[in-house]
N, C-alpha and C positions, 0 to 999 in steps of 0.2 A: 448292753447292746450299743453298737458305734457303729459308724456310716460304714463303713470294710462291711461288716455283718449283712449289715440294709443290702449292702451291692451285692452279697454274695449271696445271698439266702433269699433274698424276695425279688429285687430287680431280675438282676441273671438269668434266674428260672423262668420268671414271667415273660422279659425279652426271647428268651430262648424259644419257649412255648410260642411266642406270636411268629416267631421268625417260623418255625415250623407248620403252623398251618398257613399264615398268608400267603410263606413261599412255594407248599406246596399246589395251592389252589392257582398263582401264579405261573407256576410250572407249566399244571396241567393246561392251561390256558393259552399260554405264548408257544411253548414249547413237547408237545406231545410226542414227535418224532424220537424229540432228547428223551423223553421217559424209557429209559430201558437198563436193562445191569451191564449194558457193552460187553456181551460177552467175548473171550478170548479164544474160545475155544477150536476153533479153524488155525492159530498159530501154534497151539500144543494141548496135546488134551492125554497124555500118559500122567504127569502129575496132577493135571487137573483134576482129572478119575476119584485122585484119592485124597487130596486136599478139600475140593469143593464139598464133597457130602461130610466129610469129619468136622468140616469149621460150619455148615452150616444146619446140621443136625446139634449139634452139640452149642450152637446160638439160640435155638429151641429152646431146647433144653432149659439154659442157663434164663430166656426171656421167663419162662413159665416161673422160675423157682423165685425170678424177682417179683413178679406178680403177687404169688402168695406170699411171699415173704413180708414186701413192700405195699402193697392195695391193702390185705385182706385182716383184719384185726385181728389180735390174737385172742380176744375171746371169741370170736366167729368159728377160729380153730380149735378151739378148746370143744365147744358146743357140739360139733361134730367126733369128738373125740380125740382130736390131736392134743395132745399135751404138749410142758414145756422139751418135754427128755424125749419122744418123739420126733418131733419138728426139729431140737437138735441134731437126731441122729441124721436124719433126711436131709436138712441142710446142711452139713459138714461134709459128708461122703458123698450123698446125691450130687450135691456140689461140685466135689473138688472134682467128681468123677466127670461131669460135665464139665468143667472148665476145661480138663486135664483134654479133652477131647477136641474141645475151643481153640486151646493153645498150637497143638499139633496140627491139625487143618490147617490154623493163620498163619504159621512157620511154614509150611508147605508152601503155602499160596505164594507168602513174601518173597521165597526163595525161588519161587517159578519165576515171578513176576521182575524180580533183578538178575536171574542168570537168565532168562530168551531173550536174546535182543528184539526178538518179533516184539513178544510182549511186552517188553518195555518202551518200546517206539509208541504203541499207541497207548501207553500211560499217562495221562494230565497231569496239571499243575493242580486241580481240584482232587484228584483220584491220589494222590500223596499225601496233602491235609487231610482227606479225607482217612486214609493210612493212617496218619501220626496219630489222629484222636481213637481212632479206632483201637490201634495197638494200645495204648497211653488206658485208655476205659477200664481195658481186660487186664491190662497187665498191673494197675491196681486195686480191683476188684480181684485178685488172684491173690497177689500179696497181703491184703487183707485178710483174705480165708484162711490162706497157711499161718503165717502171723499171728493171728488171735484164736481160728478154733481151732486148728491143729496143730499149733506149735504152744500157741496159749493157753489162756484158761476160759476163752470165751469171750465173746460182745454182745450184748442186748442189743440189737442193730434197733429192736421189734421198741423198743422204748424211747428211741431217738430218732432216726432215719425214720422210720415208716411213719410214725406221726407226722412227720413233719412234709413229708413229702403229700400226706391226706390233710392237712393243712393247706396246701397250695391250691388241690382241688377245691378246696370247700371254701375258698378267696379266705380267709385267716391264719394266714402267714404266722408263725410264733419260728421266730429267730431263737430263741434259747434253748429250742430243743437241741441245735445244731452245735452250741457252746462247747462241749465235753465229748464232740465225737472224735477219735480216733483221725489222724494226720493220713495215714493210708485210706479209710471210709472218704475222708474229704474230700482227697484229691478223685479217688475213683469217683463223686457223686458230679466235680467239677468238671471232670474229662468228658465223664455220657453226660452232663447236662452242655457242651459246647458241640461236641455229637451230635445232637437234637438237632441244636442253633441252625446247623449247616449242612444238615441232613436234604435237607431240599433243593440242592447246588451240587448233589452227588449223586452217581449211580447208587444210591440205596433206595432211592425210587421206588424201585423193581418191590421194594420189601411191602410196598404198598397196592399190588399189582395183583388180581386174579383171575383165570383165564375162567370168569362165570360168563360171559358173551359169547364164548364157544359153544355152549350149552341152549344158545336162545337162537345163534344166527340161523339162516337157511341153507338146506343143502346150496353144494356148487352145483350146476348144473353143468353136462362139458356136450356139445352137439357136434356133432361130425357132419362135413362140408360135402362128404363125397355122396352122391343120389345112387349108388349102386352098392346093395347088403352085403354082398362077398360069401362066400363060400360056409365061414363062421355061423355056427347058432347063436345068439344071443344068448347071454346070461340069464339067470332068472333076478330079477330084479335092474333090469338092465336093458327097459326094451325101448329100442329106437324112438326120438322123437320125432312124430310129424308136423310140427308147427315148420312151416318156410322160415329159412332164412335168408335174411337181405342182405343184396352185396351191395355196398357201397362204393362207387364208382369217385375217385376222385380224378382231378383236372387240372393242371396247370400250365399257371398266368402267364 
């Protein structure tokens, strides 16, 4: 183990980890207006149609298969019935098949996003890093899969990676798990773990965002100015209110 190692496998992640919660709580705090995915959609919305559900269905997807992949131990899986030649199958194909779905959305998107001049004018300097690592994550988490399980002979990701990443959880960092992984695994773990870092400085925001206040606020209320019913019947749930309303008289200086 050597200082490279220390920075890349314990600090980094840790760093990474605090930049993503303090900045998010930061965020929400300074800047709540900013909290939103900017959407584009009022400057083109034919490719968006078909870009935005295939990249962000198939990000699903891809988050869920890390989850179990990466959280959950592989005897936990075993215990329930998944085996090792199971869980390969699912992972391989479920996989590529989600990526492959990942890939084509994110192409779509990019190619909206540099051919509209609309959309591109209101693109950031944050919303392009935010790009690079984005692309950079999937596109070696991709090359990985093809690379070793379908092109290879396989990676134990479940005996390296995933310890090691429930290692950070549990503050017992062990750097040597990380020794003998795979040059594509790396970079893909170094790309979404700089992702993270900076995630709180970008429209990803939104991923953190659920419309459950909709569900608790109060109806709107809307009352009509005019003191004369009209010829109209009333709706059935819709019946006039008699509360007066004040007109506010203003004046000026």
């Amino acid at each position: 183990m050597n200082n490279l190692d220390v920075l890349l496998w314990i600090a980094f992640p840790y760093a990474a980890a605090a930049s993503f919660i303090v900045g998010h709580i930061l965020r929400y705090r300074y800047d709540q207006y900013g909290w939103t995915s900017r959407s584009s959609q009022l400057y083109e919305s034919k490719l968006l149609k078909w870009g935005s559900p295939l990249f962000h269905y198939g990000m699903l997807a891809v988050i869920a298969g890390h989850v179990i992949g990466l959280l959950i131990p592989r005897e936990w899986l075993e215990f329930i019935g998944i085996n090792e030649h199971i869980y390969h199958l699912g992972a391989t194909w479920l996989g590529t098949a989600a990526a492959a779905v990942t890939v084509v959305g994110m192409l779509i998107l990019l190619a909206r996003r540099g051919a509209v001049k609309r959309v591109l004018k209101v693109t950031s300097a944050m919303d392009v890093v935010m790009y690079i690592f984005l692309v950079a994550t999937i596109a070696f988490g991709t090359i990985a899969v093809v690379q070793f399980q379908l092109l290879g002979a396989g990676y134990d990701y479940r005996g390296s990676v995933s310890p090691w990443i429930r290692s950070l959880f549990l503050m017992q960092p062990d750097v040597t798990l990380m020794a003998g992984v795979p040059l594509a695994f790396q970079l893909h773990v170094l790309t979404a773990t700089a992702l993270f870092a900076i995630w709180p400085f970008t429209r990803l925001v939104h991923v953190l965002s659920a419309p459950i206040w909709y569900l608790l606020r109060p109806y709107v209320v809307y009352r009509s100015r005019d003191t004369k019913l009209g010829a109209r019947k009333p709706r059935p749930g819709w019946n006039r209110s008699t509360l007066p309303v004040k007109e506010k008289e203003h004046s000026m200086k």
